[in-house]
C-alpha positions in Angstrom: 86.5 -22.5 -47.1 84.3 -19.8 -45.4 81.3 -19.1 -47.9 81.1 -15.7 -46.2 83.0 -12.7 -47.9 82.2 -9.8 -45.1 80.8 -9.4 -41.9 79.1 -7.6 -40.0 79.5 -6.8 -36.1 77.1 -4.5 -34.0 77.7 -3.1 -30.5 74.4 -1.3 -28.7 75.9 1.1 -26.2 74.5 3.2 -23.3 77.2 5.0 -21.2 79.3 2.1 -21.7 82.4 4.2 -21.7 84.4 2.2 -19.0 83.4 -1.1 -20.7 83.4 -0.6 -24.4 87.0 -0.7 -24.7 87.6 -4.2 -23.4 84.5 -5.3 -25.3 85.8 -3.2 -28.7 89.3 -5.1 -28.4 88.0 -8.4 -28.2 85.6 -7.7 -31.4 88.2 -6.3 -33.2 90.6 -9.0 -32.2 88.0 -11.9 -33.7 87.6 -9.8 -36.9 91.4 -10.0 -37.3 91.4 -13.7 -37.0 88.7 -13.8 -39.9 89.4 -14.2 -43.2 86.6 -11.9 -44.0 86.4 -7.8 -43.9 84.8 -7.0 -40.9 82.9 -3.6 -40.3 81.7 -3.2 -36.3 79.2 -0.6 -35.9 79.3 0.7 -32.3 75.5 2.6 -31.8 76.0 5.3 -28.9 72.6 5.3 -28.4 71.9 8.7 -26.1 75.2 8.8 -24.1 76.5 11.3 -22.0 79.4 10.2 -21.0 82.8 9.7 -22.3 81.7 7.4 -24.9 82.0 8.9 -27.9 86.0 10.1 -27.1 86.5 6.7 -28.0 85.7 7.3 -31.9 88.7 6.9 -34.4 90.8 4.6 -31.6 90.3 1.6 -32.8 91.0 1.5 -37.0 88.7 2.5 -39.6 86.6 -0.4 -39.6 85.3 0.4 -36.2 82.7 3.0 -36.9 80.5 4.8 -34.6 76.9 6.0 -34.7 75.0 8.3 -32.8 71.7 8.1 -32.0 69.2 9.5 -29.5 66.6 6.2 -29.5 67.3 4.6 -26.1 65.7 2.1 -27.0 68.2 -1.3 -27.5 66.4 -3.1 -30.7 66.2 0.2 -32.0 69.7 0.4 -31.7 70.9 -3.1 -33.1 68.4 -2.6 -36.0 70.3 1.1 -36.5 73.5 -0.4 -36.7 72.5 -3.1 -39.5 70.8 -0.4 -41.5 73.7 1.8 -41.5 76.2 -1.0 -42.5 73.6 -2.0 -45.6 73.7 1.5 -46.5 77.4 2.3 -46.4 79.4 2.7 -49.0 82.0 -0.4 -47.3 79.3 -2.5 -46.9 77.7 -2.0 -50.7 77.4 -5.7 -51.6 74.8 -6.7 -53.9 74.7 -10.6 -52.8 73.5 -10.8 -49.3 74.1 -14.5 -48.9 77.7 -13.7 -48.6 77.7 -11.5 -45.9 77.7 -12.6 -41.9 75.7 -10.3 -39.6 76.8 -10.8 -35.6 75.9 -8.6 -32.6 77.2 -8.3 -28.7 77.1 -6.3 -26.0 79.4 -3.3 -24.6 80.2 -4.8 -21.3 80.7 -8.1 -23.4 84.1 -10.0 -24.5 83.7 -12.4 -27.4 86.6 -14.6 -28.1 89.2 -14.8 -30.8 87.2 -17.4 -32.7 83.7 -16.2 -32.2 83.5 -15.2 -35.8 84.8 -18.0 -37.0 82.4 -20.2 -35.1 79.7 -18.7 -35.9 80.3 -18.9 -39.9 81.3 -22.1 -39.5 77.7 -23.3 -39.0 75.5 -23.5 -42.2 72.6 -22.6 -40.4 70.6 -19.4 -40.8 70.8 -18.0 -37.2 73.7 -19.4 -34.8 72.9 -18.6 -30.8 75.6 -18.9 -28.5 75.7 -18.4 -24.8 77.5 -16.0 -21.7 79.7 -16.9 -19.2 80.7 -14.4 -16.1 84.4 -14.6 -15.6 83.9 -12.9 -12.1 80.8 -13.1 -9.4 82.4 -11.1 -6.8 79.0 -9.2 -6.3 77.2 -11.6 -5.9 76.9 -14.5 -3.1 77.9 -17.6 -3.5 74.4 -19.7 -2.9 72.7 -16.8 -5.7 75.8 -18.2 -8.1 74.3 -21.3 -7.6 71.2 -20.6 -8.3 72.1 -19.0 -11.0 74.3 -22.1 -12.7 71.9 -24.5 -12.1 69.0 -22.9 -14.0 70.7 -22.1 -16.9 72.2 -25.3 -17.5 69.1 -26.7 -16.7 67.3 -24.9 -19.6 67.5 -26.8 -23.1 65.6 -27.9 -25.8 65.4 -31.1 -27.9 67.6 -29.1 -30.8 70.6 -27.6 -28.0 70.2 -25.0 -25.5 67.6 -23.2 -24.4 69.1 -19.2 -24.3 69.0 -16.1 -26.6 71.4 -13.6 -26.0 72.2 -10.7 -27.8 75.2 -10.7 -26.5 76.2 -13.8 -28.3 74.1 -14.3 -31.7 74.9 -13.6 -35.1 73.0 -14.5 -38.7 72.7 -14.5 -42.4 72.3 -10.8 -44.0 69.9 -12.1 -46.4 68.0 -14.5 -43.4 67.9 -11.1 -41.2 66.6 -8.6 -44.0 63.6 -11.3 -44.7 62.2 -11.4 -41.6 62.2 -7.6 -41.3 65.4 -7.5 -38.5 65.6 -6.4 -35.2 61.7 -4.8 -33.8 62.4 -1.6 -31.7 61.9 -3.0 -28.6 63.4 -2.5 -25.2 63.8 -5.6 -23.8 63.6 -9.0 -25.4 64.4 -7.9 -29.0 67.0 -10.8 -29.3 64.3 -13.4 -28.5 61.8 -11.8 -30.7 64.5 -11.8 -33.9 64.9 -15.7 -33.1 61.4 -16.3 -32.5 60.6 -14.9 -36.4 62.9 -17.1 -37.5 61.6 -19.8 -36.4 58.5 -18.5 -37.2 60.1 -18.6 -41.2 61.3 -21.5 -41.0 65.2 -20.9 -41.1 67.6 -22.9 -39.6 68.8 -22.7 -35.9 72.2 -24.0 -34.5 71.8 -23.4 -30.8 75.6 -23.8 -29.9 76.7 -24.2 -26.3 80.2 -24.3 -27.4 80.2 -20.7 -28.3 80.5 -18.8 -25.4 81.4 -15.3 -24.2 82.2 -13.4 -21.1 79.9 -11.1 -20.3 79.4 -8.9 -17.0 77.6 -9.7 -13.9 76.0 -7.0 -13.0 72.8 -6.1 -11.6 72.1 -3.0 -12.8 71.5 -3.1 -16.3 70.6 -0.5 -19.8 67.8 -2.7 -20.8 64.7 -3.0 -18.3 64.5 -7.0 -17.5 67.2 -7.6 -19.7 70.7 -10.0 -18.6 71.0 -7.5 -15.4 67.6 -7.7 -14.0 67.8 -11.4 -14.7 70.7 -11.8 -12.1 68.7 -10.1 -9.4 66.1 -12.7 -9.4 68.7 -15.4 -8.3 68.9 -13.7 -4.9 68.2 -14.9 -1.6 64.5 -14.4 -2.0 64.0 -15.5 -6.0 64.0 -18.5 -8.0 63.1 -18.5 -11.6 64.2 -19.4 -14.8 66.8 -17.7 -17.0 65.8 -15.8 -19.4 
């Protein structure tokens, strides 16, 4: 039986407006395979687009927040502070709620919740997979395969993505949550806990689609990784 009552699920979004459907739909699909209440917190973090027409499509437990930070740990951290302090998130014992985040132009599968609350560790980190590379040539997609799968460690993979990553409320709160930073804030969260002591499960079985695109919100974020695998580049992923 899942030891978790409620969950948690934030989306950071920058003009995401053509992608934040598909990626809301997929979220809210894996919520209603859950046994748990689910609350997603989308963060419309200084948009000026169409994004915020989207508010009130997707059920009440899809609530959106507007912000004017542009900064993306800023924005995670925003959308775990307002779910604490709702009235739907009220619950006095943390170590019973699930806290998960992904991305706008990401699509988590049906199970991804469930997955992730299956492990009884403190922090579970998944990792991406890109469902289509048409801009991008094939030798760069090779590149690009071969690094990633060549980075691990001796306790799983060797990736961070806030895109795929979710983690105890209680574990999150303790080691003061996401830093406002504007790239690199998922690696720092999982580098404090670490730093703590908590436990990782560094799952390559939980995956996610995510885009593959070069041109990216966060400055050498997932996007600007992808541009080093071009014909003139060859580093590590991040």
């Amino acid at each position: 039986m899942n030891e978790f009552e409620r969950a948690v699920v934030v989306i950071p979004a920058h003009n995401e407006a053509t992608r934040l459907p598909d990626s809301l739909k997929a979220v809210v699909t894996a919520a209603a395979c859950s046994s748990m209440s689910v609350l997603t917190v989308v963060v419309l973090d200084a948009c000026d687009d169409a994004s915020a027409d989207l508010v009130g499509r997707f059920g009440s437990d899809v609530h959106f927040v507007e912000v004017d930070l542009r900064n993306v740990g800023a924005s995670r951290a925003a959308g775990f502070g307002y779910a604490r302090a709702s009235a739907g998130m009220d619950c006095t014992d943390e170590s019973r709620v699930w806290y998960a985040t992904t991305d706008a132009d990401t699509q988590v599968d049906p199970d991804w919740l469930i997955r992730q609350t299956a492990s009884d560790a403190d922090m579970v980190l998944g990792v991406v997979r890109i469902a289509n590379w048409r801009h991008l040539p094939a030798a760069a997609v090779r590149r690009y395969l071969s690094a990633y799968r060549s980075k691990r460690r001796q306790d799983g993979h060797g990736h961070v993505h806030g895109a795929n990553m979710g983690f105890r409320a209680e574990a999150y709160w303790r080691v003061g949550g996401f830093a406002a930073l504007p790239t690199g804030e998922d690696v720092d969260l999982a580098r404090r806990f670490e730093e703590h002591g908590l436990r990782i499960d560094r799952n390559e079985r939980l995956s996610v689609t995510t885009s593959a695109r070069q041109k990216g919100k966060a400055p050498r974020g997932f996007a600007a990784h992808l541009r080093r695998f071009g014909p003139t580049a060859d580093r590590e992923p991040a």
